[in-house]
N, C-alpha and C positions, 0 to 999 in steps of 0.2 A: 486284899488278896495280893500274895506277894509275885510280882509280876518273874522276877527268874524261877520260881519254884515253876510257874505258870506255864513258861517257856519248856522248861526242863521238862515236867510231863508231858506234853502237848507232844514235842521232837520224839521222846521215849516212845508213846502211842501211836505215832505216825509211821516210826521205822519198824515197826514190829507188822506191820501190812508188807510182803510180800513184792516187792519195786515193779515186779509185771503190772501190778494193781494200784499202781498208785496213782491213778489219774487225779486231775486236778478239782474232780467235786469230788473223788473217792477223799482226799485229802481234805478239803472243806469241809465234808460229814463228819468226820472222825473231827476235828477241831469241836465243830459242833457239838458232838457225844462224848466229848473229854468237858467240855464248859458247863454243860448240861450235869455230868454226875460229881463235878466236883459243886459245883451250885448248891447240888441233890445236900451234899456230903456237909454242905454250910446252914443245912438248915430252910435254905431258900428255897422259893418256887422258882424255876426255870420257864419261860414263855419263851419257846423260838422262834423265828422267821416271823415277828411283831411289827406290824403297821401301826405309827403312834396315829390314832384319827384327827390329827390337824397334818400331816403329811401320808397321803396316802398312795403317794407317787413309787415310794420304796421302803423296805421292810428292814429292820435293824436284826441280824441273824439270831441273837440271843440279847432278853431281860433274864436279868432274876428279879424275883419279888419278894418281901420281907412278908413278917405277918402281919405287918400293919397296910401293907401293900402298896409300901414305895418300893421305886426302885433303885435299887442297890447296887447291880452292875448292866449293861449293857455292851454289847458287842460286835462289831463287823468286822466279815473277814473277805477276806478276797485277796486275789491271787498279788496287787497292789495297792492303793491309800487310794479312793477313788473317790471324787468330788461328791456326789449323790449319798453312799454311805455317811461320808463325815457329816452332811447335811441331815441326815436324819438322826445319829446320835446328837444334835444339837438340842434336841428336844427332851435329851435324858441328864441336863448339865447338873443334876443333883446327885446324879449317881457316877457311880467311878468307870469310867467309859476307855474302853478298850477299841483298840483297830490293831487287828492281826492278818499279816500279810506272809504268806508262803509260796512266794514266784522262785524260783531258782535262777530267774535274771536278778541280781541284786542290782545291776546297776538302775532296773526300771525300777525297782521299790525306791531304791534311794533319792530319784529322781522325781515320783509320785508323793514323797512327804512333804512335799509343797504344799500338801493342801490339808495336811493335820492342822489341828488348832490347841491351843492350849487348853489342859485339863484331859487332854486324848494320850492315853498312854498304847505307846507304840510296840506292840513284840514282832520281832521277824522272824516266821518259823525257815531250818534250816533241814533240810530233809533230801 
């Protein structure tokens, strides 16, 4: 998945919500149902808001699943890079693992990638 195309729709579908409306889970949903139909559109099964059952502490916002039923990509988002989420994509390190952050403080996201890890590809939505 090509991560600026990624970006570019995501920003597109986000600004097209009405700015009265944009709260900050209105913002997460729509992330969400952009990840989910482009998922759809690759073929893949989409599984949201997924608890891997050896961490059941917190939930990874979006898998996709192939048809062999690995997974493929994997996703968290939130409003910064937040220790807990990274921690639970730790357990999808087969699949291409995203963390997308859409704060309008940049300087906290930029401050919060302390705790990305390698193989964690980073988009910062700007909205």
């Amino acid at each position: 998945m090509d991560k600026e195309y990624l970006k570019k729709v995501i920003e597109k579908e986000v600004r097209r919500i009405p700015r009265e409306f944009r709260a900050d889970r209105v913002v997460k949903g729509i992330i969400q149902c952009v990840l989910y139909q482009i998922c759809t559109s690759e073929g893949l099964q989409p599984v949201p808001n997924y608890s891997h059952p050896k961490f059941r502490d917190t939930s990874v916002d979006l898998i996709a699943v192939g048809k062999d039923l690995s997974v493929v990509y994997s996703f968290a988002i939130d409003q910064t890079v937040t220790l807990q989420a990274v921690k639970g994509l730790k357990f999808f390190e087969d699949s291409q693992r995203y963390f997308i952050t859409f704060s309008r403080l940049k300087k906290k996201v930029e401050e919060s990638k302390f705790f990305l890890e390698p193989g964690i590809e980073h988009l910062d939505i700007t909205w």
